[in-house]
C-alpha positions in Angstrom: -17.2 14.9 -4.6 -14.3 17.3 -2.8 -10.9 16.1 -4.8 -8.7 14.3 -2.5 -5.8 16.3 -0.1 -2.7 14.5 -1.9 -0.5 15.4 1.4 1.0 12.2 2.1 4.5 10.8 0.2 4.6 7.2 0.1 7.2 5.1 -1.5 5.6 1.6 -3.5 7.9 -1.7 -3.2 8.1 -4.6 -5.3 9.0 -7.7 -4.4 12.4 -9.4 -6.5 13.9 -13.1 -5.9 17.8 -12.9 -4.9 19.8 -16.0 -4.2 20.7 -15.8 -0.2 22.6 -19.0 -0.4 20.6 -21.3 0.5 17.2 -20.4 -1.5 15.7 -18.2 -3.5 13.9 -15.4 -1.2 11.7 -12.1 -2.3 13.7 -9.4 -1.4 11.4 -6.0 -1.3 12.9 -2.9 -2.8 11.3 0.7 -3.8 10.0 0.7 -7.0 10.0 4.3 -8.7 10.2 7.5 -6.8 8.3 8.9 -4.0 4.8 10.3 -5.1 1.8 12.5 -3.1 -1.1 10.6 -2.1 -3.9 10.9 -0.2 -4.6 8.6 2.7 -8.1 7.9 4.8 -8.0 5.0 7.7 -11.7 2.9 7.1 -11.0 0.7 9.6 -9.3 -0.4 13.0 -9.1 -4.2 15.1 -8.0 -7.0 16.9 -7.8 -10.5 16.2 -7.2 -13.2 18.3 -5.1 -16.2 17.0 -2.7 -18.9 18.1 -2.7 -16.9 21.7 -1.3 -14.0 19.8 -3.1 -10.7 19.8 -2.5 -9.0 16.3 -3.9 -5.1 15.6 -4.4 -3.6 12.0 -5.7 -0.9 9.9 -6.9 -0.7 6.7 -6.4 2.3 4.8 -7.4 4.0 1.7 -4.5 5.9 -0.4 -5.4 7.8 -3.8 -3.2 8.3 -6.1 -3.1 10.4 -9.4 -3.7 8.0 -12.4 -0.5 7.9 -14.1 1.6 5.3 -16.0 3.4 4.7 -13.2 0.7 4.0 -10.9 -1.5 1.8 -13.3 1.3 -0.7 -13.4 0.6 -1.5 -9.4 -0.4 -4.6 -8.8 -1.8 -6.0 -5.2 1.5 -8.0 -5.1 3.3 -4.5 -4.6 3.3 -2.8 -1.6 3.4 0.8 0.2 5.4 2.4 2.5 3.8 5.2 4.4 5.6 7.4 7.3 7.7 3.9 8.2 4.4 1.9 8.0 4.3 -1.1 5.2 0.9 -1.6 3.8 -0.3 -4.4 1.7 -2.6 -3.8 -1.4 -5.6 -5.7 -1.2 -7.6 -4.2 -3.8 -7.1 -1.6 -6.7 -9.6 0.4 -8.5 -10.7 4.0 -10.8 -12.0 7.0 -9.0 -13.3 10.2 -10.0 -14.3 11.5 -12.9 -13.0 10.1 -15.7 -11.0 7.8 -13.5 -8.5 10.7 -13.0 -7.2 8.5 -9.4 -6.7 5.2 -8.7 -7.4 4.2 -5.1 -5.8 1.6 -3.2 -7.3 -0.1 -0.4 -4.3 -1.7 1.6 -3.8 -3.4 5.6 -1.1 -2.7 8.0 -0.3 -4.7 11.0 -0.1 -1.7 13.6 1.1 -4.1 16.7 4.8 -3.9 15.2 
């Protein structure tokens, strides 16, 4: 296995609640500093719903297994070259489990 080309920096955002008022809303803000990753699109597509058309990728980022990045969750998300991605799944790669790789969806149509 080729180790992966961490030439991507992507920023991770958590969601907080803040009182706007009215209600209590999540707000999402970064969450620790920029860090390399690398990043593979799997997969491209449409779906049709509600007579709206809606396009999205779903991407593969590793990341070096640090402290930092085994407290990710799939309620976090990741923000890569302006594009928000949602983690959908979260697991060990490479020997030893050196990475973790994250398997996350964008909407591409916005």
């Amino acid at each position: 296995m080729r180790a992966p080309r961490f030439d991507r920096r992507v920023q991770i955002r958590r969601a907080t609640l803040a009182d706007d008022g009215f209600a209590s809303v999540e707000v999402w803000a970064d969450h620790g500093a920029p860090i390399w990753a690398a990043k593979a699109d799997l997969s491209d597509g449409e779906r049709w719903s509600a007579g709206e058309i809606a396009a999205s990728v779903t991407t593969r980022f590793t990341l070096h297994r640090t402290a930092f990045a085994r407290g990710l969750t799939p309620k976090d998300r990741l923000l890569c070259e302006g594009r928000s991605f949602e983690i959908s799944g979260i697991k060990e790669s490479g020997a030893g489990g050196r990475f973790l790789e994250l398997t996350c969806s964008a909407r591409t149509d916005r």
